[in-house]
N, C-alpha and C positions, 0 to 999 in steps of 0.2 A: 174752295179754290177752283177758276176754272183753270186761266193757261198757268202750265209752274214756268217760272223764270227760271232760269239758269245760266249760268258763267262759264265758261272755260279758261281754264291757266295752263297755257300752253297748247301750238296747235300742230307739232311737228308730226311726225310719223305715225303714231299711232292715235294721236290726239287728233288726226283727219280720220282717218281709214279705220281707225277700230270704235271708234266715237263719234265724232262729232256731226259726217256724214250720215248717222243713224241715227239722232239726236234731233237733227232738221227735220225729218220726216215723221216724227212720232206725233199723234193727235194731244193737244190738250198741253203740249210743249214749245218754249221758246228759246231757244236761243239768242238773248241779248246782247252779250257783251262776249268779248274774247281779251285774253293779257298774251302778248307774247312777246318776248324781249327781242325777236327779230324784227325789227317792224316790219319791212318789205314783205316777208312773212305772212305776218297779222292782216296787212292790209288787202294782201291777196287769195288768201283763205276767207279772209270776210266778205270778200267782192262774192266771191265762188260759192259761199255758202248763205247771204242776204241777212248778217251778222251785219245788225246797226251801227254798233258801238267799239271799238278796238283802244286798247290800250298798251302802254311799252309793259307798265308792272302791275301785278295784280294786288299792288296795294291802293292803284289807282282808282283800280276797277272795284274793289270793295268799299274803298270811300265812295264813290260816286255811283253805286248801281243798287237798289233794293233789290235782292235776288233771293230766291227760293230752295236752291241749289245751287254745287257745284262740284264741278266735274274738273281735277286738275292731273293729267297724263305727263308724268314725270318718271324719270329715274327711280328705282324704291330705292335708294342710297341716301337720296336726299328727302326722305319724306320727311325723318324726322326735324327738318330745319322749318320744313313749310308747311304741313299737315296741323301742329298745332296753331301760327298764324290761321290758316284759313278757318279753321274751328270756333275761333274767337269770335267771328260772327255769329254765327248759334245759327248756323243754317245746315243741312245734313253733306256732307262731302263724299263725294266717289272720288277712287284711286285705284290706279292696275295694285295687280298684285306683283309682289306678297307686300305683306304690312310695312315692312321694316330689312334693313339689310343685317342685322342683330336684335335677340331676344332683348338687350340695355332699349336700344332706342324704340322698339316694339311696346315697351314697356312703358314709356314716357308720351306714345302717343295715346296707347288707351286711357291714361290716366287724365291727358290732355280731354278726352274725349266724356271723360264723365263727371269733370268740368266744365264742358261745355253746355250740357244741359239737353246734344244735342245727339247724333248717330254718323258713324264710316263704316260706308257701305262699300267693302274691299272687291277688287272688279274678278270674279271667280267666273269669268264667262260659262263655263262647262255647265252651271250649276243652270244656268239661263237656256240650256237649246232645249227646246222641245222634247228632243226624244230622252234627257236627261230628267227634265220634267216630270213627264210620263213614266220612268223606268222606276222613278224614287216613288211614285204615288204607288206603282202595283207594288214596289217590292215591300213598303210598310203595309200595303193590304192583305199581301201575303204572310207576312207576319203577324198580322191580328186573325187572322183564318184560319192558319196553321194546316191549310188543304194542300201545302206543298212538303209539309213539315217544317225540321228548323232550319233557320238559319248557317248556313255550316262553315263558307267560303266566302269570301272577295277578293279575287283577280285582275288586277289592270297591268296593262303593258300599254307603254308608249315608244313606240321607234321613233328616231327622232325622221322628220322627213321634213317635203317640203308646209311649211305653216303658213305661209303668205299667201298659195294659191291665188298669186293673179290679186292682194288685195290691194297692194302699193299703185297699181297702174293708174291709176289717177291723181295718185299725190303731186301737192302744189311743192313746190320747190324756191329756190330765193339763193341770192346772191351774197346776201346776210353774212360775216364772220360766224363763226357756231360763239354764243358766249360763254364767256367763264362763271361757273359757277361752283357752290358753296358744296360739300357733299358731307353728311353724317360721319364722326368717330365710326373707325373701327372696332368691332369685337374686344373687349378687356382682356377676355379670357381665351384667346387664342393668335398666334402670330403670325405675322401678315400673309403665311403661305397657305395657313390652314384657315384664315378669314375667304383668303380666296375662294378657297375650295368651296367650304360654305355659301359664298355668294353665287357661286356656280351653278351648285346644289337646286337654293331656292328659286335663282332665275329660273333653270330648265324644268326641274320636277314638283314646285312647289301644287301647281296646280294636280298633282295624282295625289300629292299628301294628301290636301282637302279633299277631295274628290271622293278617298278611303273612308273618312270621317261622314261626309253625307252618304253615302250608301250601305254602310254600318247602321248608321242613325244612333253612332255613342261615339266615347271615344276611346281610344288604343295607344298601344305602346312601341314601339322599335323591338321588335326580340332579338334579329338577326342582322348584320352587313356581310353581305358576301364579299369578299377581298377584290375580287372583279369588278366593284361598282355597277354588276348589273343585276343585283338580286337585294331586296328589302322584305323582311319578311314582319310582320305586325301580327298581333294579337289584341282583340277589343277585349274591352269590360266586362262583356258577361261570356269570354272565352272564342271568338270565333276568329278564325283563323285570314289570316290578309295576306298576300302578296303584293308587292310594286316591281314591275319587269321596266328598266334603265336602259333604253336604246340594246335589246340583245343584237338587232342587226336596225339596217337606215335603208331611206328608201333617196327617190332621187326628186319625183314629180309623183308622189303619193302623200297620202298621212292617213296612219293604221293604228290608228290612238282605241284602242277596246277595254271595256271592262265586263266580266264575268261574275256574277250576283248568284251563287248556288245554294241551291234550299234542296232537301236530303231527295225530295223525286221530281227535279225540277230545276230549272236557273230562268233569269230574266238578262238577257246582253244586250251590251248598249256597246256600238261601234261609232264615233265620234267625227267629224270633219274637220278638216284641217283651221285652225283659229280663223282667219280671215276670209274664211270661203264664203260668198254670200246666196242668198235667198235659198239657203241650203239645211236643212234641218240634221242631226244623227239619224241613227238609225234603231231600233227596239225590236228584239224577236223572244218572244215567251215560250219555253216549252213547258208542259204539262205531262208528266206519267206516274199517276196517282195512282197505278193499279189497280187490285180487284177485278182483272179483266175490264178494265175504260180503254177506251184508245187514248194512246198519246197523241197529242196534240200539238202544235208548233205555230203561234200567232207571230203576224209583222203586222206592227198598228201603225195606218198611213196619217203620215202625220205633217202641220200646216209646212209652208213653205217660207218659212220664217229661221233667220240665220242665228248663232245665241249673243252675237255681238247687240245686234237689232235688240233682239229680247232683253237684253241686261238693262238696254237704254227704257225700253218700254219700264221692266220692272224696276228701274230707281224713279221712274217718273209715277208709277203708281204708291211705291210705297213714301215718297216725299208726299202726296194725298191723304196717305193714311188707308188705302184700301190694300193692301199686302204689309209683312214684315221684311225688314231689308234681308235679301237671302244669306249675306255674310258681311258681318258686322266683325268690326276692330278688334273686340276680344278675342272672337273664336279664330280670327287670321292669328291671333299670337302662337291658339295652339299650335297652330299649325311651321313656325317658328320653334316653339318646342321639339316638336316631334323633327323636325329637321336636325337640333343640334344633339336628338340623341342618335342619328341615325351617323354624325358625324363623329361621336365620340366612340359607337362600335366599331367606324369604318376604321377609323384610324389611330383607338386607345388615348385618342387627346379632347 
């Protein structure tokens, strides 16, 4: 395969600015075709980005386009309406997170999905920056070495802050009506105030769920809800200890997104940039106090200058090649769907 084709369904806000602007610029990648039901929209996103092709529905666009991928930045409310459609092509799909707005329709897409024959690569940007990268390779190295000891902790805290940092300033805009559209059954098993909540939930913290699960490298449970919504406390598989810290306080024109990886004489921390900050990689600082009289040690690995929005695109364009595995695929977003509705059942005994 040299260029991979790919589609986009839908080009509003994040579908420019967290996408499709990073997407144009990848080697070895094309942007063909765009679906957006706003046309004015479509057609000015396509002017802006040298997108050949525009279409009102992306049923147009899958009749008429031999494509390689696709890329379709929606509501997760309504994935489950339109994730199995695009599936049926048997081409690999990317989609923000999280899976699904309920474990029922979460459930219905991965099934959809292993039926298709084919892979959903759920958009886990964190998982894509660099210093994320980097922080997951030493922390499993350090776990096959055992030169820092075990495994003991995982800490993340997210304040909520500013996330856009400056990424919307170029967004295309249109005169367009917003359309109406179809959105997934709520929750069976919960009613409408505590779906909310739920949907809250996943919006805001979905990405530290995940996040817990790769830097564990297994998976975990919900042990704790703290009554305050700002305390989660997890336990993995083979016993080690997790927190997730819930906006303890906010910033205004920051974002102080960190997670803490502790091995018994030693941690690896990974400080994070705000989602839309560009050409802006995390940050990685290793400490080392192995004793025996060594000096401790404290490493920052300079790392490229490359954003994890850029990187997600790079890695769904390599693994659609076949040269990586998709870093998070449809299954494991469910767990992460689980782990969410037990953290809602501690919160709230429903």
């Amino acid at each position: 395969m040299t260029n991979v084709r790919i589609g986009f369904v839908g080009v509003g806000s994040m579908g420019q600015c967290a996408h499709l602007k990073n997407y144009v610029t990848v080697a070895d990648c094309q942007v063909v075709a765009l679906a957006e039901l706003r046309e004015e929209l479509g057609k000015k996103v396509a002017a802006r980005y040298g997108v050949p092709r525009v279409y009102r529905h992306h049923e147009e666009m899958l009749a008429q386009e031999k494509l390689d991928g696709i890329v379709a930045s929606q509501p997760f409310t309504r994935h489950g309406l339109l994730v199995p459609e695009l599936l049926k092509v048997g081409v690999p799909v990317f989609t923000e997170k999280p899976l699904a707005g309920s474990l029922e329709v979460g459930e219905r897409i991965v099934e959809a999905v292993r039926k298709s024959g084919t892979w959903h690569m759920v958009g886990y940007h964190k998982r894509s920056d660099p210093a994320t990268m980097y922080a997951k390779a030493e922390i499993e190295r350090l776990k096959q070495t055992g030169e820092l000891g075990k495994l003991r902790y995982v800490r993340i805290i997210m304040p909520a802050g500013d996330w856009v940092a400056g990424g919307f300033n170029d967004l295309i805009r249109s005169d367009d009506p917003l359309p109406k559209l179809d959105y997934d059954p709520p929750a069976s098993d919960m009613d409408e105030k505590l779906y909310q909540k739920y949907v809250e939930f996943v919006n805001y913290y979905i990405h530290q769920v995940n996040l817990m699960r790769h830097l564990l490298g297994e998976p975990y449970q919900v042990s704790y809800a703290d009554p305050s919504g700002v305390l989660l406390i997890v336990q993995s598989a083979s016993g080690v200890a997790g927190t997730i810290e819930m906006s303890p306080y906010t910033t205004t024109i920051d974002w102080q997104e960190s997670a803490l990886v502790a091995f018994e004489h030693g941690y690896v921390k990974l400080d994070l940039p705000a989602p839309l900050a560009s050409n802006r990689p995390g940050r990685v600082e290793i400490f080392r106090d192995p004793g025996n009289g060594a000096t401790p040690q404290t490493i920052v690995p300079q790392l490229p200058w490359i954003h994890a929005m850029r990187q997600q695109a790079i890695n769904f364009v390599r693994a659609i090649k076949g040269e990586i595995k998709p870093l998070c695929e449809a299954e494991e977003a469910l767990e992460d769907l689980r782990v969410a509705r037990q953290y809602i059942r501690l919160l709230t005994g429903r």
